[in-house]
N, C-alpha and C positions, 0 to 999 in steps of 0.2 A: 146648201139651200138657204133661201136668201127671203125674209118675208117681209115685206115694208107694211109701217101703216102711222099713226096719228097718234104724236105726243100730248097724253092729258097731265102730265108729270115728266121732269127730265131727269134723264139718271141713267145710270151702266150698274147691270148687274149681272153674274152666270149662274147656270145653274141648272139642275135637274127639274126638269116639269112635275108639277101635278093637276090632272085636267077636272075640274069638278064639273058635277053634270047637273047641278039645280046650283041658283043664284045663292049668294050667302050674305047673311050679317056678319061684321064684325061685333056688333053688339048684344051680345048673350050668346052669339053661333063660336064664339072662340072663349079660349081661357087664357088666362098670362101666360102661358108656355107655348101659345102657337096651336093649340089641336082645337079641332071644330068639335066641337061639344055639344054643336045642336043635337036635340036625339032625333029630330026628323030630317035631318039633313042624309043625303044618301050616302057620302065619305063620312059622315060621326067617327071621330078618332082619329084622323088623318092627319099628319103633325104638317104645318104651313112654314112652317121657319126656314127660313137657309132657298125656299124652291122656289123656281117662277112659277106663278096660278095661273092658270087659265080660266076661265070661265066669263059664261055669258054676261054677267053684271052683277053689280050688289044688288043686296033683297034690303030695301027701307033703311028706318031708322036713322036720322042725323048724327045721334051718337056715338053710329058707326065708325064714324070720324075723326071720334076725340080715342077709340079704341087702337082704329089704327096706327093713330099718331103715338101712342104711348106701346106699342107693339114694336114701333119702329126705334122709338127710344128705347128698351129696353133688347134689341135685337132677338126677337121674337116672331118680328114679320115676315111674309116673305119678301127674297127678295127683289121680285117684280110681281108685275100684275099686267096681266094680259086681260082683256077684254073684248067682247065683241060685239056690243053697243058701247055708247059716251053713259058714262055714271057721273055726276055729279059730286055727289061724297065719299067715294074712292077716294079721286085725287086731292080733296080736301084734305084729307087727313093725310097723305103723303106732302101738301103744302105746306101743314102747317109743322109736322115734323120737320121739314127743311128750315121754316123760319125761327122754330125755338132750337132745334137741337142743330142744325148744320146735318142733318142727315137726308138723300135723297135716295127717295123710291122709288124708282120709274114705273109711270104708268101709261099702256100702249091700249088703244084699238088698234085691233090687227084682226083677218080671216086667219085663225089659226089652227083651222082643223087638220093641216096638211104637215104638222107639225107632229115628230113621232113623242110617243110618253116616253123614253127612254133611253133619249141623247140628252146632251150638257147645251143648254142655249144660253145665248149670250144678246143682253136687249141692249140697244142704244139708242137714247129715247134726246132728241134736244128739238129747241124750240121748231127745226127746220123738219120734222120726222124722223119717224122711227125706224132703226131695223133690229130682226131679230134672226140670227144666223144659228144654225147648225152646225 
């Protein structure tokens, strides 16, 4: 299965999903190890390191951004990000990780509910669009 959609970030990653089902901060919703530590968030606990995310958008906070980006430097984030609106400070902070560390996140819009929890996906995200294969 073969899922096209819209590079907000370029980059190759694989990996095991995880689908969260409310929006999230990087900015106080994580800790430096990758787990969402919001306590109101519905995954609380859920380590993000190493998986593609899925999820509908980020929730706020511009210094989402500067969290991510130091997530990624420290390889703590995951390693894609799927989306299914455009985020603005998402892919910021997978930018700016690219332009201080040489590290690249990819970050996709894509319809990815047809996408099972529990296969290895592999995203390829460049300027031209995205795919995300099963």
């Amino acid at each position: 299965m073969i899922i096209h959609g819209r590079t907000l970030h370029p980059g190759t990653a694989t990996g095991t999903p995880i689908r969260l089902t409310a929006p999230l901060s990087f900015w106080g919703g994580t800790d430096n190890q990758g787990r969402i530590v919001d306590a109101h968030h519905p995954q609380c606990g859920a380590l993000l390191t190493g998986r593609i995310l899925l999820m509908e958008s980020g929730r706020g906070s511009s210094s989402a951004s500067s969290v991510l980006a130091e997530q990624i430097r420290a390889r703590t984030a995951p390693a894609a990000i799927i989306l299914s609106r455009p985020d603005p400070i998402i892919p910021l902070g997978a930018l700016v990780a690219a332009e201080l560390y040489h590290l690249n996140l990819p970050v996709v819009v894509a319809r990815y509910d047809e996408l099972p929890d529990d296969a290895l996906l592999h995203v390829s995200a460049t300027p031209a669009g995205a795919t995300i294969t099963v």
